[in-house]
C-alpha positions as CSV (number, residue, x, y, z in Angstrom):
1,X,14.6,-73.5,-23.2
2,X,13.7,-71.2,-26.6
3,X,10.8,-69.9,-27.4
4,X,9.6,-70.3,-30.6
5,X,6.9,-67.8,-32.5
6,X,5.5,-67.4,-36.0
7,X,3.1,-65.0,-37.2
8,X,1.7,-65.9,-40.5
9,X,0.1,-62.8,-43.0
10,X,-2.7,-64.6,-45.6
11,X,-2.4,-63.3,-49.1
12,X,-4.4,-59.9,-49.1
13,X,-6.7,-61.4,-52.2
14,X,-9.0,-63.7,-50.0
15,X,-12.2,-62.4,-48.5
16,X,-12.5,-61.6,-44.8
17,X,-14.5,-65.0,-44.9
18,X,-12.1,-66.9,-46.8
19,X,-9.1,-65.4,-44.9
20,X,-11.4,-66.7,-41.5
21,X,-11.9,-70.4,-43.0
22,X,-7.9,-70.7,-44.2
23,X,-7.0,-69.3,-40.6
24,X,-9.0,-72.1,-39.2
25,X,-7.6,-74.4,-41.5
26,X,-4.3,-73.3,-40.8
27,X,-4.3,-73.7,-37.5
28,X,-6.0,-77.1,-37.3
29,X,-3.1,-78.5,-39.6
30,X,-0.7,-76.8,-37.3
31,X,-2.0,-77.7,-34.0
32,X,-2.0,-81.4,-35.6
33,X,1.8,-81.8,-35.1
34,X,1.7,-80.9,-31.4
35,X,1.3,-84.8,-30.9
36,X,3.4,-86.4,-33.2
37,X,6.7,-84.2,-33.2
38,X,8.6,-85.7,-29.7
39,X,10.7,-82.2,-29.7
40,X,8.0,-79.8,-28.9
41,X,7.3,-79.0,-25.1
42,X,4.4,-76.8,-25.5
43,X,2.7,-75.6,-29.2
44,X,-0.2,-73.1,-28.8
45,X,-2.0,-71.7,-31.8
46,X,-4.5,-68.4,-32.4
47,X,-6.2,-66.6,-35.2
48,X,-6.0,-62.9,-34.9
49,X,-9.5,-60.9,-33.7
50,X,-8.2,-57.7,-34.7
51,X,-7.7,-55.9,-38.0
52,X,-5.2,-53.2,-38.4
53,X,-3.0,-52.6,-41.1
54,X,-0.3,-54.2,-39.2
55,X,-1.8,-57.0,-37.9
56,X,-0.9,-60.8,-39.3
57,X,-3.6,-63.4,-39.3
58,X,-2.4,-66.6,-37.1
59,X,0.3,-66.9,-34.6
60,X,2.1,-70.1,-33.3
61,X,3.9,-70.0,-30.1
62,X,6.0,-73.1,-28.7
63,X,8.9,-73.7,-26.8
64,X,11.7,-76.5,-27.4
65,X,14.1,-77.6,-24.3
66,X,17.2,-76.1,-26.5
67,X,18.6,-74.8,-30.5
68,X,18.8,-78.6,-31.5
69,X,15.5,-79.7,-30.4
70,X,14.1,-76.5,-32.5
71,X,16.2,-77.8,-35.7
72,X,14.6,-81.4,-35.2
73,X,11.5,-79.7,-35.5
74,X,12.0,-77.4,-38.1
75,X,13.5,-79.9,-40.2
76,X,10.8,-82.7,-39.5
77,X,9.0,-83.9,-42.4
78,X,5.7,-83.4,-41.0
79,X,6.4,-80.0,-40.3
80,X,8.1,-79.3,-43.5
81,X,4.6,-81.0,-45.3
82,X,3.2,-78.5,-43.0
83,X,4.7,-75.5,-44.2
84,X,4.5,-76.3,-47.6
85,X,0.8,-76.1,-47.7
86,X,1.0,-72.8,-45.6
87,X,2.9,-70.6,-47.5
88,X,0.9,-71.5,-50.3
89,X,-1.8,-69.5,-48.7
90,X,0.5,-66.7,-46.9
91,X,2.1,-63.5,-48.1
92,X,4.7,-62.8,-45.2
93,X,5.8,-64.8,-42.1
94,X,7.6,-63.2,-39.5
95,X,9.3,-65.6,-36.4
96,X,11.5,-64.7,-33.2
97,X,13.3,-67.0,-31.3
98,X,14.3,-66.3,-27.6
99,X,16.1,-68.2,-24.5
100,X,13.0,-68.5,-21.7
């Protein structure tokens, strides 16, 4: 099994409000795919509650039964539509991918 996580950083131009709406946003259109993509075994989703200088703004954790299952995700079109409206709002993504 891998475990998959992505922390996602919002452009440092939106308000703390905006920054709050886009993270719900954000995490409503990811928590959408958990659903309709057959490869993910669990997909969990949360907005960070604390701000520090190091801090990112949303973080996705899922797992995927093994390294192909995680490329059928990663190159699915929904998630790819997904991503492409993401990093439209984000300045840095960070991801780690361990065996569980």
């Amino acid at each position: 099994m891998i475990k998959h996580i992505v922390m996602f950083k919002l452009r440092s131009d939106y308000t703390k409000k905006e920054k709050y709406v886009i993270s719900l946003q954000i995490q409503a259109i990811l928590n959408s795919l958990k659903n309709k993509i057959p490869e993910i075994i669990s997909y969990e989703t949360g907005i960070n509650i604390l701000e520090t200088p190091n801090s990112y703004d949303i973080v996705l954790v899922s797992t995927f039964e093994n390294k192909e299952s995680l490329q059928g995700y990663a190159t699915n079109s929904l998630h790819l539509e997904a991503l492409e409206k993401i990093n439209k709002v984000c300045s840095d993504k960070k991801t780690v991918d361990y065996l569980i």
